[in-house]
C-alpha positions in Angstrom: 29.3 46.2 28.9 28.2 42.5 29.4 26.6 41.2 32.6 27.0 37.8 33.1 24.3 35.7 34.8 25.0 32.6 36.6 21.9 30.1 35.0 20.6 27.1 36.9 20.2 23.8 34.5 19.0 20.5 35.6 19.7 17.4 33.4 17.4 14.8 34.0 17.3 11.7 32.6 14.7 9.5 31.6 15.1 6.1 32.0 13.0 3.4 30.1 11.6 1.1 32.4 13.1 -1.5 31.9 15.9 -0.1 30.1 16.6 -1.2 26.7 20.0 -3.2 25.5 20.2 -2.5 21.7 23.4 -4.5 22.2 21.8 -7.7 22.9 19.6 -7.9 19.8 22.5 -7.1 17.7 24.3 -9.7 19.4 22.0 -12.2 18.6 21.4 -11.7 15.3 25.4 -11.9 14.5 25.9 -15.6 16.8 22.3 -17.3 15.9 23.0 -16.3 11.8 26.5 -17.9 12.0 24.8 -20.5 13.8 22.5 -21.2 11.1 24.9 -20.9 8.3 27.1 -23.2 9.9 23.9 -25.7 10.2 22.3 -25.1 6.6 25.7 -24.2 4.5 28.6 -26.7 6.1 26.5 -29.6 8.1 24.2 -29.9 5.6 25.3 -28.5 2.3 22.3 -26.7 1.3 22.2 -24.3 -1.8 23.0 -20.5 -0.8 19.8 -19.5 -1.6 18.2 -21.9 1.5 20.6 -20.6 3.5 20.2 -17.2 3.1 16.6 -17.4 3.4 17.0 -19.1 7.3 19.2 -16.5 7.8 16.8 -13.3 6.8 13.9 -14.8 8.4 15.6 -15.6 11.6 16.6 -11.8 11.5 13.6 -10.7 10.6 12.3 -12.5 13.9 14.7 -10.6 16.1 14.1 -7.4 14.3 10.5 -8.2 15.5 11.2 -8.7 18.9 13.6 -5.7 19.3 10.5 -3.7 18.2 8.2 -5.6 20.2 10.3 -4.4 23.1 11.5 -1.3 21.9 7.6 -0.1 21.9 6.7 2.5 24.3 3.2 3.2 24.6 2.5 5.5 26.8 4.7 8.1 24.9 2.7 7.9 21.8 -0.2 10.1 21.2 -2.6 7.9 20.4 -4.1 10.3 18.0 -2.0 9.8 15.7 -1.1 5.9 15.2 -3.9 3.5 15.0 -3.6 1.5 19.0 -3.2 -2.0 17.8 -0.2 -0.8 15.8 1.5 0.4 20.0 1.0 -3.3 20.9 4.2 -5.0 21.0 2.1 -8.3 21.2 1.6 -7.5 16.8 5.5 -7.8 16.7 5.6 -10.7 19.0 3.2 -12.8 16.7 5.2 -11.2 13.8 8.5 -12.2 15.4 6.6 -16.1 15.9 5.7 -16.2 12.8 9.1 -15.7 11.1 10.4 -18.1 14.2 7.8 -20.7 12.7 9.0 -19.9 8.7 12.9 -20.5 9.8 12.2 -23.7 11.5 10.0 -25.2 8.8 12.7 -24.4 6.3 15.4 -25.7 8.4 12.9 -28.8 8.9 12.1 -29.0 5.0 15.2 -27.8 2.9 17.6 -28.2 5.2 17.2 -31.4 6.3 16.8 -32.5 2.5 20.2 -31.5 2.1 21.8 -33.2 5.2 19.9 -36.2 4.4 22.6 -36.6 1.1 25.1 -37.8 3.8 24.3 -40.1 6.5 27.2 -38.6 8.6 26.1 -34.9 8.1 22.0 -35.9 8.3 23.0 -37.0 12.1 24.9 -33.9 13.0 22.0 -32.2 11.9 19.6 -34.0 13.6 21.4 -33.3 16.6 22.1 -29.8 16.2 18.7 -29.1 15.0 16.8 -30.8 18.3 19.5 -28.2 20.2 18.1 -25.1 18.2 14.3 -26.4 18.4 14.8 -26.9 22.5 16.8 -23.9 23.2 15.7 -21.6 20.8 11.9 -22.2 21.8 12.4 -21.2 25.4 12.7 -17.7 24.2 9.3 -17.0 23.2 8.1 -18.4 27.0 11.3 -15.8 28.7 9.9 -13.1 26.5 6.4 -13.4 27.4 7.2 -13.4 31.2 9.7 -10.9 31.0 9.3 -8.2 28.5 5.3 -9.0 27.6 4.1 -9.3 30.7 6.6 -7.7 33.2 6.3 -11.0 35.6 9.9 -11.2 36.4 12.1 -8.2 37.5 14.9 -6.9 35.1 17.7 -8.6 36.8 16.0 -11.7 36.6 15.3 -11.4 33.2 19.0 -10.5 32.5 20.2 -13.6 34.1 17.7 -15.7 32.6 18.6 -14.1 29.0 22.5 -14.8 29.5 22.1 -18.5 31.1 20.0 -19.1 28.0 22.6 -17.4 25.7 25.2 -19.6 27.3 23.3 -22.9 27.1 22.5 -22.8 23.6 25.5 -21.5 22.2 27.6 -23.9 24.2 25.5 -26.7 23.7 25.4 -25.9 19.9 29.1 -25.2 19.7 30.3 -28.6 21.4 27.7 -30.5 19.3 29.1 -28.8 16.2 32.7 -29.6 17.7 31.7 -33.4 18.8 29.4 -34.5 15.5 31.2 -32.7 12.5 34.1 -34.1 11.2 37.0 -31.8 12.2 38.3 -31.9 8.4 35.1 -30.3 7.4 34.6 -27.4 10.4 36.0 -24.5 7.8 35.4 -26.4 4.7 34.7 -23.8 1.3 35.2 -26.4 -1.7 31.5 -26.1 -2.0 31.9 -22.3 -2.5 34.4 -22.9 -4.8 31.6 -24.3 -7.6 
């Protein structure tokens, strides 16, 4: 004979505070990459090689950040991991610094390139001052938001996606407005 029993089970959840939008960071690193290869590889015809290292170190900056605010803590035993490694402010400066390596290259190499063609060498100068102004108010949003929990998460949300939309639209229409439209999907310099 069996003898069933009714049992009582609770699911509780256990929300981070704030919660955590793996979808964002992914996000970013697909549009600001194709960003940057549309800057280094058609506006300015830089070697592959140049391009791919924007490209790495500008994910390697978001990979920091979605540590940096992926880190939790007050759930780690601290026992067991040396404290300055729980500091998301270590992935922040890491993040900053590959922020720092990706603009000198697109500064340096990049420009080099562009500067080949007077044409292109204005686009890029234009679409580079939209990635150096818009891209740089990140840092700031970060720090207020996820570093030092000074604005609330909605806030932070909307600040995020204004910020999304202002520098992809104002790199997009640049792109559209200063590129030739004959050259927007060019690949006869993949061709080589």
């Amino acid at each position: 004979a069996f003898k069933w029993s009714k049992a009582n089970a609770t699911v509780s959840t256990v929300a981070l505070d704030p919660p955590l939008f793996y979808a964002k960071y992914l996000h970013w690193t697909l549009t600001t990459n194709l960003s940057l290869f549309l800057l280094s590889a058609q506006v300015a015809a830089a070697e592959l090689s140049v391009s791919l290292f924007v490209m790495i170190s500008n994910s390697l900056m978001i990979l920091c950040g979605y540590a940096a605010a992926s880190l939790r803590p007050e759930g780690i035993d601290e026992g067991s991991v040396p404290r300055f490694l729980t500091s998301k402010w270590v992935f922040w400066i890491f993040g900053m610094m590959f922020y720092v390596l990706l603009l000198n290259a697109l500064n340096r190499s990049v420009r080099r390139a562009a500067s080949r063609n007077k044409q292109h060498s204005r686009a890029f100068n234009h679409l580079f001052f939209i990635i150096v102004l818009t891209w740089s108010l990140y840092p700031f949003l970060w720090i207020a938001a996820e570093g030092a929990r000074l604005i609330s998460f909605v806030g932070e949300t909307y600040a995020y996606t204004a910020l999304d939309v202002l520098s992809k639209l104002a790199f997009g229409a640049t792109f559209l407005l200063k590129v030739p439209s004959t050259e927007h999907l060019s690949t006869k310099r993949f061709k080589e």
